[in-house]
C-alpha positions in Angstrom: 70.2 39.8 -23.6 69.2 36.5 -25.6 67.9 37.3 -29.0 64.8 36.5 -30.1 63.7 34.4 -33.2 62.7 36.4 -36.0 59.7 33.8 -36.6 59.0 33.6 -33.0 55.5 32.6 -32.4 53.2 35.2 -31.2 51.8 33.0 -28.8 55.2 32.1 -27.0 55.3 35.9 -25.8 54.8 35.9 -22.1 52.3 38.8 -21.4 51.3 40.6 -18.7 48.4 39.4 -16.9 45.2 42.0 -17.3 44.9 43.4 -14.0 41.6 45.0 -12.7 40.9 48.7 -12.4 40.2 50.7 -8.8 36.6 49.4 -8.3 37.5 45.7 -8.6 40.6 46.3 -6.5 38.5 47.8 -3.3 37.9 45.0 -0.8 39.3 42.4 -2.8 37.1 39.4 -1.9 34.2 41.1 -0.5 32.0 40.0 -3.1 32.3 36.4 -2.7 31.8 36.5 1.0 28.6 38.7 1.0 27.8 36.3 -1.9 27.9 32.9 0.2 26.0 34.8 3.3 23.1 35.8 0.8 23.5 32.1 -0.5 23.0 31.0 3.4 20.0 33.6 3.4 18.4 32.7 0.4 18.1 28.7 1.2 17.1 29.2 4.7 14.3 31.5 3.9 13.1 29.1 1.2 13.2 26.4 4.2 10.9 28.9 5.9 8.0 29.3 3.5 7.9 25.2 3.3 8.6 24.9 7.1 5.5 27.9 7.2 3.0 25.9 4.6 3.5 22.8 6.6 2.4 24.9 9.9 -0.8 26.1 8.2 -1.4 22.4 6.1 -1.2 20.7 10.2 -3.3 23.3 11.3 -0.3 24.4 14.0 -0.9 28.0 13.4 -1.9 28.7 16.4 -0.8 26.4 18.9 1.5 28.8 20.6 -0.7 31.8 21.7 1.9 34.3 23.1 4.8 36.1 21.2 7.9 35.6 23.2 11.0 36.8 20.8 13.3 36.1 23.6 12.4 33.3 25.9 10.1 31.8 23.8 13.2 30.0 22.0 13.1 27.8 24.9 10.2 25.2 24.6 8.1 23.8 27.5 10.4 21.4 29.6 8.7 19.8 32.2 5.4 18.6 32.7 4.1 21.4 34.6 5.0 23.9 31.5 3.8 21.3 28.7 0.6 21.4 30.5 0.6 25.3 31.0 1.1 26.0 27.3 -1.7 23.6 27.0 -4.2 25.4 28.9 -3.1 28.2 26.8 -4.4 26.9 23.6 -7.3 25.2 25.4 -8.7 29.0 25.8 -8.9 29.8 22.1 -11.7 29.2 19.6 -9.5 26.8 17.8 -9.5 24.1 20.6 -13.5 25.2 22.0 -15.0 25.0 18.5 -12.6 22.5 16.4 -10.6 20.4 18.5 -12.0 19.8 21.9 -11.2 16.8 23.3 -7.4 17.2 22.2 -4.7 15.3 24.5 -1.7 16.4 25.4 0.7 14.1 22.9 -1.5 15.4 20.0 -1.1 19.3 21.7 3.0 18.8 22.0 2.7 17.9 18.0 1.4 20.5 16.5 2.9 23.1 19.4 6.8 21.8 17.9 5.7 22.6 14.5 4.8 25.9 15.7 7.7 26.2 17.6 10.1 25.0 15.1 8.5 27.6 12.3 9.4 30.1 15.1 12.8 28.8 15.9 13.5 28.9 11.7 12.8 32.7 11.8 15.3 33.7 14.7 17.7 31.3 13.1 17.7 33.4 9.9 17.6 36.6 12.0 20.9 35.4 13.7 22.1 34.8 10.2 21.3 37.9 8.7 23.1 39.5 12.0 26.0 37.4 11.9 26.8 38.5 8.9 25.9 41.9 8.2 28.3 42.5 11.4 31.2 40.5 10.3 30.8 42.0 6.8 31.2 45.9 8.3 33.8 45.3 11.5 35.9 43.1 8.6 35.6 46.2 6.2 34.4 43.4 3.9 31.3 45.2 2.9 30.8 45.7 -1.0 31.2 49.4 -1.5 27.5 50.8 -2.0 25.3 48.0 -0.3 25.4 48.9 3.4 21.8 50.3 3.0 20.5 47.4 1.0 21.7 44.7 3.4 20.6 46.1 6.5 17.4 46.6 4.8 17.0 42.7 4.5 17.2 42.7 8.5 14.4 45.5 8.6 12.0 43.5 6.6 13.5 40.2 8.5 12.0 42.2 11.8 9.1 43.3 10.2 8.1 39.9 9.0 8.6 38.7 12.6 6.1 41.4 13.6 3.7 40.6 10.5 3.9 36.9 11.6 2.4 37.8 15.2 -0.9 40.0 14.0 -1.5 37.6 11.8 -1.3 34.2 14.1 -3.0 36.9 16.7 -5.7 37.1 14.6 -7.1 33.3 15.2 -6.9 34.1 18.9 -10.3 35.5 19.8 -13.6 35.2 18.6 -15.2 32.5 16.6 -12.1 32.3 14.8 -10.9 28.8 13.8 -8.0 30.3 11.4 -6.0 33.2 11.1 -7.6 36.0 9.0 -6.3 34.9 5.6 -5.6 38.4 4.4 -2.9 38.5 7.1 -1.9 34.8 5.7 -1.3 36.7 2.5 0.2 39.8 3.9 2.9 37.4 5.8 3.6 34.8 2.7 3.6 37.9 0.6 6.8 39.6 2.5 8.3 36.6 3.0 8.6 36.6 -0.9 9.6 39.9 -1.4 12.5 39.4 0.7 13.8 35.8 -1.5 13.1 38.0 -4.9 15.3 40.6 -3.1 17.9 38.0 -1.9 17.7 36.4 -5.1 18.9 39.7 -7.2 21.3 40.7 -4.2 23.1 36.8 -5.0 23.0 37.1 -9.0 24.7 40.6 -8.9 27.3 39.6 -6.1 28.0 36.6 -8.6 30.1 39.0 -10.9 32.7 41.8 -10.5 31.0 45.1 -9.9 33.3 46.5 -13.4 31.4 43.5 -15.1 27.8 44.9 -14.1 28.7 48.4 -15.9 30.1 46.8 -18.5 26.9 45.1 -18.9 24.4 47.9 -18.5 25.7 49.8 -21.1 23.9 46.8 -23.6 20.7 46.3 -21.2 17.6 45.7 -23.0 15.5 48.5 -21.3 11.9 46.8 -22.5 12.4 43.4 -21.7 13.5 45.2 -18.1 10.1 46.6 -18.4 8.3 43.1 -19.5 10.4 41.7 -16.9 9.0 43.9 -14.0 5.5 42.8 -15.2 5.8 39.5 -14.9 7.7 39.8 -11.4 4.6 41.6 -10.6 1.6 39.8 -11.8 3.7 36.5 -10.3 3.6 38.1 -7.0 0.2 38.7 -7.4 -0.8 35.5 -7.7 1.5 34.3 -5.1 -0.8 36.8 -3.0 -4.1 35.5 -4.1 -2.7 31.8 -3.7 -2.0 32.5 0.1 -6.0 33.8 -0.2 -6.8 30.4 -1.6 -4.6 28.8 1.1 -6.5 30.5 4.3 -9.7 29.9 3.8 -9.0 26.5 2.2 -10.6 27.4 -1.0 -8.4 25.0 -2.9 -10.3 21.7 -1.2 -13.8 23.0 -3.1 -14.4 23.3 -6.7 -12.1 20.1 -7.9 -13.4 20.5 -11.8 -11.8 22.0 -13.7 -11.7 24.0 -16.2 -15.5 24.5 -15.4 -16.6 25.4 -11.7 -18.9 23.1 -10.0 -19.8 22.9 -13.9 -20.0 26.4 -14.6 -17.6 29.0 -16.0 -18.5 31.0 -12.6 -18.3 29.3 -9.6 -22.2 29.8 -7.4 -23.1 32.4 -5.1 -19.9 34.2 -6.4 -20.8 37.6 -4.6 -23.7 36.5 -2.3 -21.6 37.8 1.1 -22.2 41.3 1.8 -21.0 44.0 1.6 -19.7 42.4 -1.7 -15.8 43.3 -1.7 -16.0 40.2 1.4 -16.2 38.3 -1.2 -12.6 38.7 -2.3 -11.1 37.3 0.4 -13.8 35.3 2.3 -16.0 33.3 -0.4 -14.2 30.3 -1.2 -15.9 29.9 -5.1 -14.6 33.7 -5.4 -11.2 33.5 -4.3 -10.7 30.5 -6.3 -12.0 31.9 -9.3 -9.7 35.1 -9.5 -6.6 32.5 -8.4 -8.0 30.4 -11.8 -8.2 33.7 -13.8 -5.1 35.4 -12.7 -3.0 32.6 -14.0 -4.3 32.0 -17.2 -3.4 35.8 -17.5 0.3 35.5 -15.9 0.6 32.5 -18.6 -0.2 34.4 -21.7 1.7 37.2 -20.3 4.9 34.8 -19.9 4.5 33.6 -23.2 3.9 36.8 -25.2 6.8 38.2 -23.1 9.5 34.6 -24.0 8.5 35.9 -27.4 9.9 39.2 -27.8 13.0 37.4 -25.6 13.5 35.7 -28.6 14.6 38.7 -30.5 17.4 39.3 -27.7 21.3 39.0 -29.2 22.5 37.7 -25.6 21.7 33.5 -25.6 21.5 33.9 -21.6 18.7 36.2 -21.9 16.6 34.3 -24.1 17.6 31.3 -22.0 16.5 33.0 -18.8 13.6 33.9 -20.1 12.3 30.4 -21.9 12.9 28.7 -18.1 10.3 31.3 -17.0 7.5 29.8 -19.0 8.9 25.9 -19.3 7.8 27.1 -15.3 5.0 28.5 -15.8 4.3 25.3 -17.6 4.9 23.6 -15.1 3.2 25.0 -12.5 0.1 25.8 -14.2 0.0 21.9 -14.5 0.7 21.5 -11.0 -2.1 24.0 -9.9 -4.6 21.5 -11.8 -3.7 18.7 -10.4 -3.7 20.2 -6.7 -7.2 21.6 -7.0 -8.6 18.7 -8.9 -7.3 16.3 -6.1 -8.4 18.4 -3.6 -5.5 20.2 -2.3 -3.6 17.2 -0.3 -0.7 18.7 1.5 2.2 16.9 -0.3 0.7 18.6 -3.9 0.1 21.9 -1.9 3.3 22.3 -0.7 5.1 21.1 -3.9 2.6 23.2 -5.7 3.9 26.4 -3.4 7.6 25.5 -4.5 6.8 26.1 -7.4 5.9 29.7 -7.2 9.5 30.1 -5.2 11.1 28.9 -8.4 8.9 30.4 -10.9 9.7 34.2 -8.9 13.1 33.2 -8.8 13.3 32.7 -12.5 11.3 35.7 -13.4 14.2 37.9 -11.3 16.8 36.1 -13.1 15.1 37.0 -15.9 15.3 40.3 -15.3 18.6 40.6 -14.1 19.4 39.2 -17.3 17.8 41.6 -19.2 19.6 44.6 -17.3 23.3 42.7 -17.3 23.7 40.6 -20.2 26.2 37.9 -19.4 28.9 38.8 -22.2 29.6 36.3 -25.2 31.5 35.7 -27.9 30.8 37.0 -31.5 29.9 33.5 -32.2 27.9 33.0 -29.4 
């Protein structure tokens, strides 16, 4: 054996690499390939709440008057089907009391909106499939998240069935829209399943060792201040769909006074008076107004207790939730005060994707600190 150097540098030893322990060494890889399909998930479902506003902002809602899983992936092609599915929509209140007269060229357009928000949903449900399969008969499957990936596909189905009683809604009656508490109901679920995705992707970002390395330091109140804000954020997400349906956001273009009032008029005049909430357009648009100023000061008061954090990633998480809620509280005033045109709308509705997306980073943050140096 060569001997060594009695000054021999330390750091020309050759060590052993660190190697991980039994929980890292399970399905080697499996993380990072349940981690690119909830990637997959996560843009096409924010695709689908754009593809969705656009549907409602054309007024294509309702353009296709049956629910078809199956066979309705096929659209109409030939003449004789185009002008069935018209006759179709020609029976609804929609056409009788808003757009009679309608030809057939200005049907197919808002019928392949329609159709292509429907085609969007049982693309991702092919996704979700895809993938969930491959990840078991692989034996790719993180240990522990069987349950909370097929439960992604339950809410997937469920949404598909929300989506129906709500678009049913507009079908009968002297209905023009679809009732916008089902509008709500629908957007609302569709956002509970990205905030779900959303935490799914951050923790299959690191090595499950890391994540109880990490929850040993969590910060158990900004978890709590965390879950508020994911809350009240939702909330207004909810009342925003509210605003959306009965196209509250069109009246009312003053701001920060109501038609020059700090109340908008004839607040509670429908009766019984809880209609109100989700029916009188100066009402709904009042609590969306009010519930954001709250979800602002909330977001600031919670930043700054982050501030007190020792992780930088936390604090940092937590200052891009209100530089958003900045943001879109700016955005909100310009969409109302120009009268709601769709490209503001919808750009106005990204914004609460990123805002909830930020507020569950947040969070995650605050229950698995990313590590860092004594420095740092």
């Amino acid at each position: 054996m060569a001997k060594r150097a009695i000054f021999e540098e330390v750091g020309e030893a050759r060590r052993p690499e660190a190697k991980g322990g039994a929980i890292d060494a399970a399905r080697r890889g499996s993380r990072g390939a349940a981690r690119v399909w909830l990637i997959l998930l996560f843009v096409l479902v924010v695709a689908m709440i754009a593809v969705g506003g656009l549907t409602r902002l054309t007024d294509s809602g309702l353009s296709i008057t049956e629910w078809r899983p199956v066979t309705g992936a096929l659209p109409p092609l030939t003449t004789e089907a185009w002008q069935a599915e018209f006759d179709l929509y020609r029976a609804i209140p929609e056409y009788q009391l808003q757009n009679r007269g309608m030809t057939l060229s200005e049907f197919q357009v808002i019928y392949w909106w329609e159709w292509g928000h429907r085609q969007l949903g049982r693309v991702i449900g092919l996704v979700w499939l895809l993938g969930f399969a491959w990840l078991l008969l692989s034996r790719k499957m993180p240990v522990g998240w069987t349950g909370r990936f097929a439960a992604l596909g339950v809410l997937g189905g469920l949404q598909g069935a929300i989506g129906w009683w709500m678009v049913s809604s507009g079908l009968t009656g002297t209905m023009l829209d679809v009732a916008s508490y089902r509008l709500a109901t629908h957007l609302g679920l569709a956002f509970v399943i990205l905030a779900l995705i959303a935490w799914f992707v951050l923790s299959m970002s690191r090595p499950e060792a890391a994540l109880l390395q990490a929850r040993r330091d969590r910060n158990a109140t900004l978890m709590t201040l965390g879950s508020v804000v994911i809350g009240l954020t939702f909330l207004q997400i909810v009342i925003g769909a509210l605003v959306a349906g009965i196209d509250a956001g069109r009246n009312y273009i003053d701001w920060p006074l109501m038609a020059g009032g700090l109340t908008p008029p004839g607040m509670w005049e429908i009766t019984p008076w809880w209609r109100n909430l989700f029916e009188n357009d100066g009402t709904v648009q009042f609590f969306h107004r009010l519930t954001g100023y709250v979800l602002f000061v909330v977001i600031a008061a919670v930043w700054w207790r982050a501030r007190r954090s020792s992780y930088a990633a936390t604090r940092g998480a937590f200052a891009a939730v209100l530089a958003m809620a900045v943001l879109q509280m700016v955005l909100g005033i310009v969409t109302v005060m120009n009268s709601s045109p769709w490209h503001l709308a919808i750009l106005h509705q990204f914004g609460a994707v990123v805002l909830i997306c930020l507020a569950v980073r947040a969070r995650h943050r605050s229950k698995y600190p990313l590590a860092q140096s004594v420095r740092g």
